[in-house]
C-alpha positions as CSV (number, residue, x, y, z in Angstrom):
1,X,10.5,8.5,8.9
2,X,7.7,8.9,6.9
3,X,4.0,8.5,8.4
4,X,1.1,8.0,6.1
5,X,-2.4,6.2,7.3
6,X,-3.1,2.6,6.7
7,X,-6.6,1.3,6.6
8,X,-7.0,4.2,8.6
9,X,-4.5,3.7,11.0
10,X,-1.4,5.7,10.9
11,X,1.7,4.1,10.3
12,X,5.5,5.0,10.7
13,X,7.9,3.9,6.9
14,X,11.2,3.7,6.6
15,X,11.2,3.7,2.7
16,X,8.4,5.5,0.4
17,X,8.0,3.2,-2.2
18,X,5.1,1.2,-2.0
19,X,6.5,-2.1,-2.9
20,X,8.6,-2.0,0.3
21,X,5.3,-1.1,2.3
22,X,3.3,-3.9,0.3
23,X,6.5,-6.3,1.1
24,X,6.9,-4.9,5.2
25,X,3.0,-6.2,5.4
26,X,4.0,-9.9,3.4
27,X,1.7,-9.3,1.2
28,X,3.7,-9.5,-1.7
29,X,2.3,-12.6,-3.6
30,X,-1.0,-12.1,-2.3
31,X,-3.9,-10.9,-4.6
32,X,-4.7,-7.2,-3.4
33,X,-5.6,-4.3,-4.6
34,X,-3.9,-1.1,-3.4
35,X,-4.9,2.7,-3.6
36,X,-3.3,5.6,-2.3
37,X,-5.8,8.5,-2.1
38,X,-8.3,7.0,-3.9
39,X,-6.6,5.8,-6.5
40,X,-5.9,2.7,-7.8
41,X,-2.4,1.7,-8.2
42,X,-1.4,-0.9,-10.5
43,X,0.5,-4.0,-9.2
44,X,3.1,-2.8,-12.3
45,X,3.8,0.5,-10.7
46,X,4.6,-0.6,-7.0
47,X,8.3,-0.9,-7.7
48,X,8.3,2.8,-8.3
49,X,5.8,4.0,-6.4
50,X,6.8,6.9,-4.2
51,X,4.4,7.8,-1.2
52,X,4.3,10.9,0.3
53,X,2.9,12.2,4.1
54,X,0.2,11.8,5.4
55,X,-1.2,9.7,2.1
56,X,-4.1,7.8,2.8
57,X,-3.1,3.8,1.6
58,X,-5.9,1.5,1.1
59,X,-5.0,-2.1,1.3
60,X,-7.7,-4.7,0.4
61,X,-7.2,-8.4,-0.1
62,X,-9.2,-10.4,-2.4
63,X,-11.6,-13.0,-1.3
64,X,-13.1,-15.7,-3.3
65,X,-16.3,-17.4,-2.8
66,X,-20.0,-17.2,-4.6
């Protein structure tokens, strides 16, 4: 198991590639950005993202409005 922190919140994986984590939340087809350490990770490299303990995984979803 790996555990990283989520939103701050630490959280238990059973795979290290982000797209598994981004699919385990359903957020898959939703419009989010993602960084891991304070870095932005483009949607094009979740698929081969590999995570690492104790990285610190920002999820934010997109909101419209004005």
């Amino acid at each position: 198991m790996l555990e990283i922190q989520l939103n701050g919140e630490a959280r238990q994986l059973s795979s290290e590639l982000l797209a598994d984590l981004i699919a385990e939340l359903n957020l898959s087809q939703q419009a989010i950005a993602v960084a891991v350490n304070r870095q932005i990770i483009p949607r094009s490299q979740w698929e081969g993202y590999q995570l690492h303990g104790d990285d610190k995984v920002d999820v934010v979803r997109a909101i419209g409005g004005g």
